[in-house]
Biopython code that builds the backbone (N, CA, C, O; Angstrom):
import numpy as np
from Bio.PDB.StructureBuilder import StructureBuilder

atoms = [
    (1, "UNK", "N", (43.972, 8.606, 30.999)),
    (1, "UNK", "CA", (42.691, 7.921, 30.847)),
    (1, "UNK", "C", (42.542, 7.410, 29.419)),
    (1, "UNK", "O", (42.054, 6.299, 29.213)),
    (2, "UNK", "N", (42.991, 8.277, 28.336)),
    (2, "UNK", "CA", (42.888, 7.860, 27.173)),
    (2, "UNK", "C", (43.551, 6.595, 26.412)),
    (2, "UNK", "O", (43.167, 5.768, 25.585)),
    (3, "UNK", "N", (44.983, 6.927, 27.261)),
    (3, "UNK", "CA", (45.757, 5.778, 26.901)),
    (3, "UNK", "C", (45.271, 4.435, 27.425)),
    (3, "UNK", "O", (45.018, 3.439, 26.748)),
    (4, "UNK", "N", (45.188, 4.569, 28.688)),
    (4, "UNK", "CA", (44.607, 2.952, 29.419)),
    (4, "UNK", "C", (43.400, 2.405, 29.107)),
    (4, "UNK", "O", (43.067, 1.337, 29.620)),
    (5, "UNK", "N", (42.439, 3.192, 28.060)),
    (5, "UNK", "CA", (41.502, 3.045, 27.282)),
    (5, "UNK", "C", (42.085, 2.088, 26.109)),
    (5, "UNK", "O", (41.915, 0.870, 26.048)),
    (6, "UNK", "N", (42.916, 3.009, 25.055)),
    (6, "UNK", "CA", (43.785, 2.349, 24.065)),
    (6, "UNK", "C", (44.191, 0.965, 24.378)),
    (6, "UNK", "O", (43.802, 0.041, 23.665)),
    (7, "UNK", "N", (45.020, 0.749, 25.496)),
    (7, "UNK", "CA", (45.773, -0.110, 26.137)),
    (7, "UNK", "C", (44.630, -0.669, 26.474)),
    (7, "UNK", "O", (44.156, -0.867, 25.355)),
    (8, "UNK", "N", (43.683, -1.148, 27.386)),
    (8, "UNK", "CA", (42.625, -1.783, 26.914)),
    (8, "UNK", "C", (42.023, -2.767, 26.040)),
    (8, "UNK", "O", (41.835, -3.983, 25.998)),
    (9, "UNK", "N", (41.794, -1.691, 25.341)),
    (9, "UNK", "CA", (41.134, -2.435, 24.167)),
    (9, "UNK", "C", (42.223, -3.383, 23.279)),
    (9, "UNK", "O", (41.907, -4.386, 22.640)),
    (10, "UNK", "N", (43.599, -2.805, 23.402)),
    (10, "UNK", "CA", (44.142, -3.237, 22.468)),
    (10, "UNK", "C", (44.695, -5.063, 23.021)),
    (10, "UNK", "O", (45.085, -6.015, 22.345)),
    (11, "UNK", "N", (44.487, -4.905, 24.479)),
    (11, "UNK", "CA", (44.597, -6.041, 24.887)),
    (11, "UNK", "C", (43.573, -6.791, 24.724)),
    (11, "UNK", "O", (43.791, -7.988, 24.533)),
    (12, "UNK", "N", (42.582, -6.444, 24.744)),
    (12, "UNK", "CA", (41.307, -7.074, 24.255)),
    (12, "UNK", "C", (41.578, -7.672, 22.882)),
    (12, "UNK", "O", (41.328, -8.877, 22.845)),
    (13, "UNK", "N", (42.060, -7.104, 21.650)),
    (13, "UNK", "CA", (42.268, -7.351, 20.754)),
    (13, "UNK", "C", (43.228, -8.719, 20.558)),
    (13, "UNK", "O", (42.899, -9.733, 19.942)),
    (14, "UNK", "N", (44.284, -8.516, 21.132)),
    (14, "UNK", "CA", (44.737, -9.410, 21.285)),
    (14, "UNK", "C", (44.139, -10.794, 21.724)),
    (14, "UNK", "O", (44.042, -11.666, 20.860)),
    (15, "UNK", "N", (43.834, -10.991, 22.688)),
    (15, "UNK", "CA", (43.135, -11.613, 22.905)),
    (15, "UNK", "C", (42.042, -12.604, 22.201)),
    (15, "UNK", "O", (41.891, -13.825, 22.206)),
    (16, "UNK", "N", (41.244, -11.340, 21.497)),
    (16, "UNK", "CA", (40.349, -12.203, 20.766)),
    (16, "UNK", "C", (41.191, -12.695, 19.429)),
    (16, "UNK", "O", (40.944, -13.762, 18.868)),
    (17, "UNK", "N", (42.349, -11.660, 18.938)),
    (17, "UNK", "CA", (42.840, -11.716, 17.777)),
    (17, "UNK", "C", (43.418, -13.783, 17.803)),
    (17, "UNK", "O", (43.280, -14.562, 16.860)),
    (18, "UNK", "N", (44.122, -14.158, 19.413)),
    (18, "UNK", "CA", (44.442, -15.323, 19.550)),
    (18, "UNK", "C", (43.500, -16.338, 19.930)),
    (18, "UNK", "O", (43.798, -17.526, 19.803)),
    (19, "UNK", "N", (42.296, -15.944, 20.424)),
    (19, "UNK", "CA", (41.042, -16.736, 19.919)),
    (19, "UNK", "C", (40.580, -17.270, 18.900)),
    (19, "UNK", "O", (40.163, -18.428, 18.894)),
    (20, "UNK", "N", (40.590, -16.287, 17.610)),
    (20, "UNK", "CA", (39.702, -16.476, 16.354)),
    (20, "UNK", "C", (41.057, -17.614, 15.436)),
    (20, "UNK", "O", (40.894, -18.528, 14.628)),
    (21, "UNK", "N", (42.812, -16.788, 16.259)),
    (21, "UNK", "CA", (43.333, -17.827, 15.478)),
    (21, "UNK", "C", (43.729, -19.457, 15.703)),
    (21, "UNK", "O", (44.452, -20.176, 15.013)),
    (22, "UNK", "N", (43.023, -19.739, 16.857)),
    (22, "UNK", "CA", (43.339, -20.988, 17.293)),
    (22, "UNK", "C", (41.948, -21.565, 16.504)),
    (22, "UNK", "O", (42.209, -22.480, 15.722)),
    (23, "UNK", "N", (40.568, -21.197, 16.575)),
    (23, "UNK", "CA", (39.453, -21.609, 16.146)),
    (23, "UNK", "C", (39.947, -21.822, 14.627)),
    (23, "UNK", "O", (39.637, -22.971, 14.315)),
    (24, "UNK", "N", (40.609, -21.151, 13.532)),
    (24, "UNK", "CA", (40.794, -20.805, 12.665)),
    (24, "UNK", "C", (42.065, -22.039, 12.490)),
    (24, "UNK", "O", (42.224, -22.593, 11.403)),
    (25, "UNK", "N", (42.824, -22.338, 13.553)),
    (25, "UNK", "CA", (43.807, -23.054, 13.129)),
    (25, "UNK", "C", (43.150, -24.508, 13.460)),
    (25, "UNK", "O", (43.616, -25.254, 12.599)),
    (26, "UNK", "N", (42.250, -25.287, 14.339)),
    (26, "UNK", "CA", (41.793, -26.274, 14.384)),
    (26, "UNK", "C", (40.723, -26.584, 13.250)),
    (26, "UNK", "O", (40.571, -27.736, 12.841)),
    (27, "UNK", "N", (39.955, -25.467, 12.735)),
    (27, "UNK", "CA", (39.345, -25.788, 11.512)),
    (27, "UNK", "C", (40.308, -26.268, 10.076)),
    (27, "UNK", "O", (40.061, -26.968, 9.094)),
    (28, "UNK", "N", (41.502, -25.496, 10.542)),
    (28, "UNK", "CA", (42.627, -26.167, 9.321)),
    (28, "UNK", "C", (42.408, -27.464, 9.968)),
    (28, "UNK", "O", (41.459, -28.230, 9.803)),
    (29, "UNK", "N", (42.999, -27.539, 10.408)),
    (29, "UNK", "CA", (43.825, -29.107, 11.038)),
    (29, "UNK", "C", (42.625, -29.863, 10.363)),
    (29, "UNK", "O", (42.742, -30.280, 9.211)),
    (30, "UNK", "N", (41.439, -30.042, 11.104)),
    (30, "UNK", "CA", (40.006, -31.049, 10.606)),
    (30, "UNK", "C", (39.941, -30.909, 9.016)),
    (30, "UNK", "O", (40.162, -31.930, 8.366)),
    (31, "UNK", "N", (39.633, -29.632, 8.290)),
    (31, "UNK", "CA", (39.909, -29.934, 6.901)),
    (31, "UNK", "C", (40.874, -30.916, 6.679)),
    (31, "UNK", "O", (40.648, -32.067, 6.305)),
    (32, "UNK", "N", (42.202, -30.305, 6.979)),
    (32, "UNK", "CA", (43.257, -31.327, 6.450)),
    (32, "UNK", "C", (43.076, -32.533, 6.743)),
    (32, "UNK", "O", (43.406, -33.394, 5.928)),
    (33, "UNK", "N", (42.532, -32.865, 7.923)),
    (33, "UNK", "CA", (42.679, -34.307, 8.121)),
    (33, "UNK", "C", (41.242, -35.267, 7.677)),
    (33, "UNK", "O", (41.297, -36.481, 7.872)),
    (34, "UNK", "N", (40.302, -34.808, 7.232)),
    (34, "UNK", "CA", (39.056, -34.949, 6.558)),
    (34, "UNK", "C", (40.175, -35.071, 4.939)),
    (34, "UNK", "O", (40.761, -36.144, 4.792)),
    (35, "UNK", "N", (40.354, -34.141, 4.024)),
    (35, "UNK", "CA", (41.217, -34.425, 3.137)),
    (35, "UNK", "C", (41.840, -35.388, 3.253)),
    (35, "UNK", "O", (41.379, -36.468, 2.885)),
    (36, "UNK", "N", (43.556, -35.231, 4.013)),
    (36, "UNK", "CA", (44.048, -36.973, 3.784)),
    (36, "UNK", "C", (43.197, -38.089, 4.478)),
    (36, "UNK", "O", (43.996, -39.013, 4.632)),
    (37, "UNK", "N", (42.160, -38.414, 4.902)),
    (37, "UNK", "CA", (41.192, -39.611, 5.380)),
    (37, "UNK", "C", (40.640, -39.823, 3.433)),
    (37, "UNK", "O", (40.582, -40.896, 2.833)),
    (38, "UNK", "N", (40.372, -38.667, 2.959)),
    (38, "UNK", "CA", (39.719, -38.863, 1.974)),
    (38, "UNK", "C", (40.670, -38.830, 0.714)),
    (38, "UNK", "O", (40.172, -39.033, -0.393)),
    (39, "UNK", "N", (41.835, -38.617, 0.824)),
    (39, "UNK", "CA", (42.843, -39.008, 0.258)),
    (39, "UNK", "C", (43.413, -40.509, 0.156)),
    (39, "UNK", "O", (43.831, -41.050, -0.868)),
    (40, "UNK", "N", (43.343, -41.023, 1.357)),
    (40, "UNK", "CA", (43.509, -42.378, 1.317)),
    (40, "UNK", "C", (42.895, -42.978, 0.110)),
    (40, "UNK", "O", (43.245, -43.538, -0.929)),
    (41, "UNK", "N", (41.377, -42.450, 0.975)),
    (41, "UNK", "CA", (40.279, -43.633, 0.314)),
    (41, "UNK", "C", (40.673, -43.685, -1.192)),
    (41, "UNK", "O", (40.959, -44.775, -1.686)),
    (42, "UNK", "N", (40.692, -42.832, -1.752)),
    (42, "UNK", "CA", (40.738, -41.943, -3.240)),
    (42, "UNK", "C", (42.100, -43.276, -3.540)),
    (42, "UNK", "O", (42.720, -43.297, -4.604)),
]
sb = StructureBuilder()
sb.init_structure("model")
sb.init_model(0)
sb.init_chain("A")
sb.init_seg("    ")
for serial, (resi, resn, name, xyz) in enumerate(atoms, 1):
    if name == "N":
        sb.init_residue(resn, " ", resi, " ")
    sb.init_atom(name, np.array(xyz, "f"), 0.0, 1.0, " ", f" {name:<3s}", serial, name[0])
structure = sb.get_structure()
């Protein structure tokens, strides 16, 4: 019981852990591409 608790959550973790890093990786991307747009201009 304890373990499939562990196991659980830890999939949960995962999970969100590859959530926060896709949100986290499209906020790169838009910086960057806000930067070179504004790199051009510059």
């Amino acid at each position: 019981m304890k373990w499939e608790g562990i196991a659980f959550h830890f999939t949960n973790y995962i999970i969100i852990g590859k959530y926060l890093w896709a949100i986290c990786l499209m906020n790169t991307l838009q910086n960057y591409s806000i930067i070179s747009i504004l790199g051009l201009f510059w």
